[in-house]
C-alpha positions in Angstrom: -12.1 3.3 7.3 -12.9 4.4 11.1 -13.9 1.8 13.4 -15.9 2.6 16.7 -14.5 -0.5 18.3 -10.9 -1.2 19.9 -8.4 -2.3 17.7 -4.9 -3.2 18.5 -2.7 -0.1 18.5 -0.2 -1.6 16.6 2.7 -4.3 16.7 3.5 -5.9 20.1 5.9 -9.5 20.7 6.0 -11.2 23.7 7.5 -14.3 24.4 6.6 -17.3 27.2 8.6 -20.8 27.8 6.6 -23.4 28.7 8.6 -26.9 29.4 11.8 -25.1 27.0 9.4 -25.0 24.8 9.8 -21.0 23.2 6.3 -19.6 22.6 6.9 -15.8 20.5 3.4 -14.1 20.2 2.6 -11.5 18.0 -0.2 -9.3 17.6 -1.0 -6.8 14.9 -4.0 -4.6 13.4 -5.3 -6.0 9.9 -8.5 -5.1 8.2 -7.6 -7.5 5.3 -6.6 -11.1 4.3 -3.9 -9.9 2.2 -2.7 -8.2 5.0 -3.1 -11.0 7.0 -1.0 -12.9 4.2 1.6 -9.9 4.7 2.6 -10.6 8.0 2.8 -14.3 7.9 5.1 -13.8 5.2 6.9 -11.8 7.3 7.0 -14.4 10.5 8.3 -16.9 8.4 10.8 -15.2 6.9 12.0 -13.5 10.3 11.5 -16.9 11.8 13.1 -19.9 9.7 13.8 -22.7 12.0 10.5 -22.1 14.1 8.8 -25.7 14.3 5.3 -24.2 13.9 3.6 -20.4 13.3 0.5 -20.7 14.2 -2.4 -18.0 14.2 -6.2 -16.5 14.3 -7.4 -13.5 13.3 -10.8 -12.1 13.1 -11.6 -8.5 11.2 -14.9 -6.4 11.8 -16.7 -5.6 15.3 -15.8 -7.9 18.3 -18.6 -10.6 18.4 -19.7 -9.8 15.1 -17.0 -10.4 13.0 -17.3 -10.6 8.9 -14.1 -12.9 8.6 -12.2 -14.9 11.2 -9.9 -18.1 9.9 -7.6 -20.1 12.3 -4.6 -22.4 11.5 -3.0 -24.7 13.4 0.1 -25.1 11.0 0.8 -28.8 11.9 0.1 -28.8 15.8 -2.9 -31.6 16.9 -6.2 -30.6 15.3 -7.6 -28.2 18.0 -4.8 -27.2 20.0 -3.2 -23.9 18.6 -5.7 -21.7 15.9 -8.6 -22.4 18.2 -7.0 -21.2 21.5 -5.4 -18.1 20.2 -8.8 -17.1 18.7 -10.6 -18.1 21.8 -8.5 -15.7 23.0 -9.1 -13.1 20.9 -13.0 -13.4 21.0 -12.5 -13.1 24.9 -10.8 -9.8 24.4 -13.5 -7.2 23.0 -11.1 -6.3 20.0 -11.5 -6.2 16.2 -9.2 -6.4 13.1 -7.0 -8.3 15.4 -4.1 -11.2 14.0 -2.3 -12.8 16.6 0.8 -15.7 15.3 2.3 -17.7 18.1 5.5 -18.5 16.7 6.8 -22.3 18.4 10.3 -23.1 19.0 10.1 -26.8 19.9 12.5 -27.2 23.0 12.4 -31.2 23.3 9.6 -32.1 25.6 6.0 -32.6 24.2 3.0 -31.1 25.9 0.1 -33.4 24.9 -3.1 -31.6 24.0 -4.0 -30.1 27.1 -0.8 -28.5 27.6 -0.6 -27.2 23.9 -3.4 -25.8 24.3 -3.4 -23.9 27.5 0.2 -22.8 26.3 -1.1 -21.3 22.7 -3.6 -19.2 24.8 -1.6 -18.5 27.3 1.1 -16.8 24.8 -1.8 -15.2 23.3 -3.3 -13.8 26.7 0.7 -12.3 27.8 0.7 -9.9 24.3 -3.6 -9.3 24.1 -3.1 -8.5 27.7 -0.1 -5.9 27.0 -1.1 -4.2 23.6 -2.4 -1.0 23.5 -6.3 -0.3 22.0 -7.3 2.8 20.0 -10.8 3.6 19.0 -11.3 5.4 15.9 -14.4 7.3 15.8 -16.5 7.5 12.5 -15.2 10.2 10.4 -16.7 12.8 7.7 -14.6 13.6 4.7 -15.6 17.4 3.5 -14.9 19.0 0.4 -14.5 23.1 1.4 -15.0 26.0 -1.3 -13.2 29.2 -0.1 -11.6 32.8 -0.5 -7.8 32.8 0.1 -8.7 35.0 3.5 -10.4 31.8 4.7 -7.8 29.1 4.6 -5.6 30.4 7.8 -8.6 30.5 9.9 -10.0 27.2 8.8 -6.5 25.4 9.1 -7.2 27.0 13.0 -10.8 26.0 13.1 -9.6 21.9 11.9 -6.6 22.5 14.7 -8.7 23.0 17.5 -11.5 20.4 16.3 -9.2 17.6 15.7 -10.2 17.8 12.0 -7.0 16.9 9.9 -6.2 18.9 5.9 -5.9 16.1 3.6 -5.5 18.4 0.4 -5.8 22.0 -0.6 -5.8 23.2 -4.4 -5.0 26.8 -5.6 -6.8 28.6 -8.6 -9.3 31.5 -8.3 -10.6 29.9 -5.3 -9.2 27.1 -3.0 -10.6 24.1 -2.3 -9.5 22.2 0.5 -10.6 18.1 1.6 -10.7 17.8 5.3 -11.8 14.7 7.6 -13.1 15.2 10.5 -15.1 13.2 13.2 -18.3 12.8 12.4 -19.4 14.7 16.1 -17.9 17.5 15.0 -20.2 18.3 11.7 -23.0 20.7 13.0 -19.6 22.8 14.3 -17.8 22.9 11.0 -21.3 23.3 9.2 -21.6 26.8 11.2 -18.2 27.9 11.2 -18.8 27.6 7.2 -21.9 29.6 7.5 -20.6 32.0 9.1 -17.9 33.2 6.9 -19.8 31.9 3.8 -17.8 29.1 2.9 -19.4 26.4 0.4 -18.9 23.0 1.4 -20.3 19.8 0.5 -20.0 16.2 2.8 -18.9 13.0 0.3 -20.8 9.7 1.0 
């Protein structure tokens, strides 16, 4: 699914220490709560001994979200899920999860200094991690002559339109996506060498 919002890139870690107190943030795309289930699984089992993991998330279009869930994995009420996603919500992103995985180092914090600690080890890996924009994309089924498949694979080259499949029999059909700017071109380029194609919904 193509999103034209900023998501995280990808995986990113970064860790703060706050009164030897270790604070490991992690950010990572998700579009799903099974996903989101994924990768807590995976914090735990990379992180045994961590006191607490805590985390936010929210998937769909920054400020307009259709899921976001918080969890404060037995900190005070208030002073870990709700700062990371504060966070988050601050940051223009979407499909975002960010766990802030706490090694206890002896001294407490009280609720003020939990708090600005869980956003600030938030804030050090949102502020790091790199965005992408994916652009809303057209899948196209294609209908062609053999003599037509070099110079579409050329056309979808230059277009940044990506082959996802191509079948041999007497004709060859190939499925492309491509973004959705980039229709009336392909539509043309079709036309013109009398190409059948039809756009799936």
């Amino acid at each position: 699914m193509s999103k034209d919002y900023p998501v995280p890139a990808g995986f990113l870690e970064r860790e703060t220490e706050v009164k030897k107190s270790r604070f490991i943030a992690r950010v990572v795309p998700v579009s799903s709560r099974d996903e989101v289930k994924a990768w807590l699984e995976q914090a735990h089992k990379d992180h045994p001994d961590a006191r607490h993991i805590c985390w936010a998330y929210q998937i769909g279009r920054p400020g307009a979200a259709a899921e976001a869930a918080m969890n404060d994995d037995g900190e005070p009420s208030g002073t870990a899920g709700k700062p990371i996603l504060s966070v988050i919500q601050h940051k223009d992103m979407g499909d975002v999860l960010v766990m802030v995985i706490r090694y206890f180092g002896g001294i407490k914090l009280g609720a003020g200094g939990l708090v600005r600690a869980y956003a600030g080890a938030t804030e050090a890996v949102l502020s790091v991690v790199d965005r992408v924009i994916q652009l809303p994309l057209s899948r196209v089924i294609l209908t062609m002559t053999f003599a037509d498949e070099q110079p579409l694979r050329h056309w979808c080259e230059q277009n940044s339109a990506q082959v996802d499949q191509v079948d041999y029999s007497a004709r060859v059909t190939a499925e492309i996506t491509l973004p959705v700017d980039r229709n009336s071109e392909l539509c043309a380029f079709c036309d013109a060498r009398g190409i059948d194609y039809s756009f799936e919904s």
